[in-house]
N, C-alpha and C positions, 0 to 999 in steps of 0.2 A: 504493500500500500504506500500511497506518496503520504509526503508532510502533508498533515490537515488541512491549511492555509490553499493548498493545491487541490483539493481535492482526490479524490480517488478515480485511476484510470483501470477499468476494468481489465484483466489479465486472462484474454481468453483469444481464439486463434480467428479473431475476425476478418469477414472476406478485405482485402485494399481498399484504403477509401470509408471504411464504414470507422466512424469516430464513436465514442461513447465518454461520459461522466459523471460519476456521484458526487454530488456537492458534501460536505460534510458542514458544521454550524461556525467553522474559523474563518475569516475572513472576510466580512461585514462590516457595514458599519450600524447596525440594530443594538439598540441597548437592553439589558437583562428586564425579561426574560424571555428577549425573542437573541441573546448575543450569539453570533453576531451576524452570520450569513443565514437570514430569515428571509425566504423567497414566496412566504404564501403573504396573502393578501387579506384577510378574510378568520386572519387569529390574532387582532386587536394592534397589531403592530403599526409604527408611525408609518402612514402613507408613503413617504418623502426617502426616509430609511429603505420600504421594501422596494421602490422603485431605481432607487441607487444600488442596492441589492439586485434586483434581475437587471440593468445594466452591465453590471460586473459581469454575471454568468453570461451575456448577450456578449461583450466582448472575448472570452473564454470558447465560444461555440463560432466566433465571425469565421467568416460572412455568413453563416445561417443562421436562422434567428429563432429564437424556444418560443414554443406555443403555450400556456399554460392552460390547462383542461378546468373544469369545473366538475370535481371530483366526487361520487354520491355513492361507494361501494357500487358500483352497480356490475355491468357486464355489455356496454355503448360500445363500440369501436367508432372510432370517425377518422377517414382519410385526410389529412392535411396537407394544405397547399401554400407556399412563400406567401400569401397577401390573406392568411385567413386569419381573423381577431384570436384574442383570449377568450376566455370563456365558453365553448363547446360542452355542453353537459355530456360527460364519457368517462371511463374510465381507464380506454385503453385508447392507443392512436397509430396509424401507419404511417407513414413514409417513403414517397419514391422520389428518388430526383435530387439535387443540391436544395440548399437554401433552406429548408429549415426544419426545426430542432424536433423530433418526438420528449412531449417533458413531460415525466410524471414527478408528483410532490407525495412526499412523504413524511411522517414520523413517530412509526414501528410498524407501521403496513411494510408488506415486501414488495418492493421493486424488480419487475422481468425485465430485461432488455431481450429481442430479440433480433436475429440476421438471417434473411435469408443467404445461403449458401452462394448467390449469384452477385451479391454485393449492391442490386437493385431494389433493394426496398428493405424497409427496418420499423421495428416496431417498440412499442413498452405499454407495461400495462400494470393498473397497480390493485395488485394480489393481499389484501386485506381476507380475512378468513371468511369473511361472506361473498367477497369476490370469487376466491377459490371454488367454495361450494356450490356456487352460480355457473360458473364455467367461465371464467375473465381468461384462462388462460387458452382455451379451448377454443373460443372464438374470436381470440387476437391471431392465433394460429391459424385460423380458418381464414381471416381475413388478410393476414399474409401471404398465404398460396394464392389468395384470389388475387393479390395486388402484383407478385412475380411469379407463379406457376408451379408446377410441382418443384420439389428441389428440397433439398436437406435444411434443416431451420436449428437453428444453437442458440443455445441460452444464456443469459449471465444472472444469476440472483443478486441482488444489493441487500445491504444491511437491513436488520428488521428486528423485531422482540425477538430474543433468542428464546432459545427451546428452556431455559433454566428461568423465566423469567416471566412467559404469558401461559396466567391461568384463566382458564374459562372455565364456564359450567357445562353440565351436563351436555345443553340442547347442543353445543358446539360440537363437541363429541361426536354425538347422535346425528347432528349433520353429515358428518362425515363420512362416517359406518355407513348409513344409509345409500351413500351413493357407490362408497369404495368400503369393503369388509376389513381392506385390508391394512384402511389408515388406522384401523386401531391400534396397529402396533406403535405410533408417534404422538400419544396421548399418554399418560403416565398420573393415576388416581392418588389425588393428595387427602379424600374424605370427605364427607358431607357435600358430598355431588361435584367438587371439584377438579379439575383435572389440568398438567402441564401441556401444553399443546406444542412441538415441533412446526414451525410452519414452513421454512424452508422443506426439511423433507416432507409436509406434505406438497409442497407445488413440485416435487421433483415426481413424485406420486403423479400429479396429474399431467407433466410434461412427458414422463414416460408415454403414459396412454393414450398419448396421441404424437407417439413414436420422435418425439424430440429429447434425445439421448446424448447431446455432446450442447453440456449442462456443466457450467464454473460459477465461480466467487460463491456466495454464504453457504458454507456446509453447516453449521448452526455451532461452530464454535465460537467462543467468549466475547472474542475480538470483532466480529461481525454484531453482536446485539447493541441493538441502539439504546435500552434500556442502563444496561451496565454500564456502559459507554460512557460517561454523562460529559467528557469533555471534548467527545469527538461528534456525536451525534443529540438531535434534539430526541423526545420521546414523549410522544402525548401523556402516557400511561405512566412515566414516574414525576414528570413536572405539574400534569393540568390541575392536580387538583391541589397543589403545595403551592404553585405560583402564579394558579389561575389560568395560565395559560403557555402556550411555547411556541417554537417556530416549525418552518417545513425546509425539505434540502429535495433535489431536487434528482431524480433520475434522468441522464439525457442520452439520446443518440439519435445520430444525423450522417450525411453522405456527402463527402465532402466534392 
């Protein structure tokens, strides 16, 4: 991983030309408790900060330019073009062509970036645990071959709750089981209907079965949780309710 400040460039064998970045929270100028590289809009932060904030990342990705999605757990995919606004309610976004950014915003939802194998089109999609169980992964996949054609599709995970860190209840569980038997083994029962939930290895779970298998970055050790994290990453779940609030970092990839 690079110094903080720099963000993090994902370490995986992508086609030429396909660029990718995780923002981490260094390198801002947002004051606590959005410090400091706070890119969302929409979690109480100064106006003026967050918009000097996505210009940083906007010089970082030049000359293509980050789209920011208007994010609702959901399972949206929306094609993006150089001249198309912010705010597209979706949850996942494609990419063909130069010029600009697929951005997801995160903090402890999981980050996908995806490539197709041709170097023509790239995707991300952000894999929150209801996302997962809706299929966010499955039909950002789907709209990828639609957008370059058959062809091998690779993944990168970014940072998220680690597997030591997010408990859900039961239904979450149950969610899962129900669609896949065999994500029960990435659930881990703490009592009184409690449970540790892996989330990377479940999105590796559902990238598998739909045969996306050359799969890098979060294997759900230490160092990838944004929870534990606290100086490298922001995290709704250990700051919101101590600080009120906190910031988002941002997932990106684009075609240079």
């Amino acid at each position: 991983m690079l110094p903080a400040g720099d963000g993090i460039q994902p370490d995986w064998p992508a086609p030429p030309g396909v660029r990718a970045l995780f923002t981490t929270r260094v390198g801002g100028v947002s004051v606590a408790p959005f410090d400091s590289f706070n890119l969302g809009d929409h979690v109480r932060d100064q106006p003026l900060a967050v918009a000097c904030n996505r210009e940083r990342l906007a010089a970082l990705t030049a000359p293509a330019r980050p789209v920011f999605l208007q994010q609702v757990h959901g399972t949206q995919v929306v094609r993006l073009t150089p001249d198309m606004p912010d705010g597209a309610v979706a949850d996942a976004c494609v990419v063909q062509g130069p010029g600009v950014v697929a951005t997801i915003m995160v903090a402890d939802c999981l980050p996908v970036l995806f490539a197709h194998a041709s170097g023509t089109a790239v995707a991300a999609a952000h894999a929150g645990w209801r996302g997962l169980v809706d299929g966010v992964i499955e039909v950002t996949a789907r709209a990828l071959h639609n957008a370059a054609g058959e062809g091998e599709l690779m993944a990168w995970l970014g940072p998220c709750i680690g597997p030591r860190a997010f408990e859900v209840g039961a239904d979450v569980c149950e969610a899962f089981v129900a669609v896949d038997h065999g994500a029960a083994a990435h659930f881990w029962p703490l009592g009184k209907g409690k449970f540790l939930a892996d989330l990377p290895a479940l999105a590796r779970r559902r990238l598998r079965a739909v045969g996306i298998t050359n799969v890098h970055g979060n294997d759900g050790s230490p160092a990838w949780c944004t929870v534990t994290q606290a100086s490298r990453f922001f995290s709704h779940r250990r700051d919101a309710v101590i600080l009120g609030s906190t910031g988002r970092m941002a997932a990106c990839i684009w075609i240079d």
